[in-house]
C-alpha positions in Angstrom: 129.6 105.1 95.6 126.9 104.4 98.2 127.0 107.7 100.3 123.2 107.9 101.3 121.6 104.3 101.9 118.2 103.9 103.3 116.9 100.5 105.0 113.8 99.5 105.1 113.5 98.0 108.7 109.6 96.2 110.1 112.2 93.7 112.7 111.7 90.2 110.6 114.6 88.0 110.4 114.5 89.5 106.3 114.6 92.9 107.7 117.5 92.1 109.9 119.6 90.4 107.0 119.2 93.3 105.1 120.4 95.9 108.2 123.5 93.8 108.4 124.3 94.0 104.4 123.7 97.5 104.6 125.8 98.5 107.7 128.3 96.3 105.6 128.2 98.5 102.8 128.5 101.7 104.8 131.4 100.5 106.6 133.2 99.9 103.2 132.1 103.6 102.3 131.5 105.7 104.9 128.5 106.4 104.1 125.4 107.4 106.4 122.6 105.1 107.1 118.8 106.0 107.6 116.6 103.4 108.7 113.1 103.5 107.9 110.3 101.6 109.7 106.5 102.4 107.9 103.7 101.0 109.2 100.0 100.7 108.0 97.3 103.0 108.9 95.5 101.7 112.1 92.1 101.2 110.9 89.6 103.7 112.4 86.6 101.2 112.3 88.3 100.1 115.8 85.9 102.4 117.1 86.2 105.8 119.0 87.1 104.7 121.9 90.3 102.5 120.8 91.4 104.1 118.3 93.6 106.6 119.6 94.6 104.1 122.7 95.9 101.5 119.4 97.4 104.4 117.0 99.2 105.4 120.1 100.5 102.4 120.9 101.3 101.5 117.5 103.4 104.9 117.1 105.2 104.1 120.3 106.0 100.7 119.8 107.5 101.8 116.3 109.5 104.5 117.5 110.9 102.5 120.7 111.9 99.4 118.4 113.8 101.9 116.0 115.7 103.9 118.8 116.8 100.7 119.9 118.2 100.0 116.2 119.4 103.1 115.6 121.6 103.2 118.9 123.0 99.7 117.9 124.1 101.3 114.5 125.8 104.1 115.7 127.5 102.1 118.5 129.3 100.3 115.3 130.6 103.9 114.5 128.3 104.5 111.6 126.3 108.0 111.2 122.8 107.0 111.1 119.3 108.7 111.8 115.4 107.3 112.0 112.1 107.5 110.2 108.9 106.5 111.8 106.1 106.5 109.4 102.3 106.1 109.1 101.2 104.7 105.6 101.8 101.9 103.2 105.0 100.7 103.5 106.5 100.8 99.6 105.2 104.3 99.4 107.0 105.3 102.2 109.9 103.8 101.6 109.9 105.0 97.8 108.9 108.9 99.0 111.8 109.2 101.8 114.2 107.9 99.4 113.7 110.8 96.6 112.9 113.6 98.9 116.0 112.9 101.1 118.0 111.8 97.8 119.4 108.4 98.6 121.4 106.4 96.7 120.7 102.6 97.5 117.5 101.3 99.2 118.5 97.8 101.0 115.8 96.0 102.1 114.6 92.4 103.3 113.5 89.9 100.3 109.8 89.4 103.0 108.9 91.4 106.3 106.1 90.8 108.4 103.3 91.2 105.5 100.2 88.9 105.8 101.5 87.0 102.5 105.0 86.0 104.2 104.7 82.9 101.8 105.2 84.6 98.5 108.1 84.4 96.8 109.2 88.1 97.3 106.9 90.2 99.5 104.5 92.6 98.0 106.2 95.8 99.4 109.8 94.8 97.8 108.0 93.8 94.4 106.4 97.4 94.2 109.8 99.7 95.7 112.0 97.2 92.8 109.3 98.5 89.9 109.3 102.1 90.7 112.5 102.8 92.8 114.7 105.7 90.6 117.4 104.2 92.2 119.4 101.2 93.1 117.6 98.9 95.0 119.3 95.5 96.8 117.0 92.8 98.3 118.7 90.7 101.0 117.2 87.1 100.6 
């Protein structure tokens, strides 16, 4: 069924929902988990000097909060692996799932967008229109 399922993961309490359905789901089939945290493109007008001091940071922070993640899934006996991407999120999400040939993106119903207070975020309205695959959003 659901061999090859990919989470979008940004750490909101939507985010986190969706994680837990999804390690759910791969307990019931065995199947692997990849977890996928994108985040935007620091701005470059920061100027020279900050810029590469904030994309680092950025980068790290990212990569740190998924390891952490990542070790948690695979203490629950799960395979699982990691993606830490630069770029807008739905794009990401939507690219890593055909090129690595998932089966089910899971993913939180909001994540830490500026426009928490829409109905469904912006990223999970965009990967539901133009995912090639099933897609389940965990209110």
């Amino acid at each position: 069924m659901f061999q090859n399922i990919l989470v979008a993961y940004d750490g909101s309490p939507h985010s986190e929902r969706a994680l837990a359905t999804a390690l759910e789901l791969a307990k019931c089939t065995e199947g692997h988990v990849t977890l996928l945290n994108a985040y935007d493109k620091v701005p470059d007008y920061l100027g020279e000097p900050n810029f590469q001091e904030t994309l680092d940071r950025t980068v790290v922070a990212a990569r740190d909060k998924m390891l952490k993640v990542l070790e948690q899934v695979r203490q629950q006996g799960l395979t699982a692996s990691m993606n830490v991407l630069e770029g807008p999120p739905a794009d990401a999400i939507l690219r890593v799932a055909e090129t690595e040939k998932h089966d089910l993106i899971v993913m939180g119903s909001r994540g830490l967008g500026l426009f928490q207070e829409l109905l469904l975020g912006s990223v999970s309205e965009r990967v539901l229109r133009h995912a090639k695959i099933p897609v389940l959003i965990v209110r």
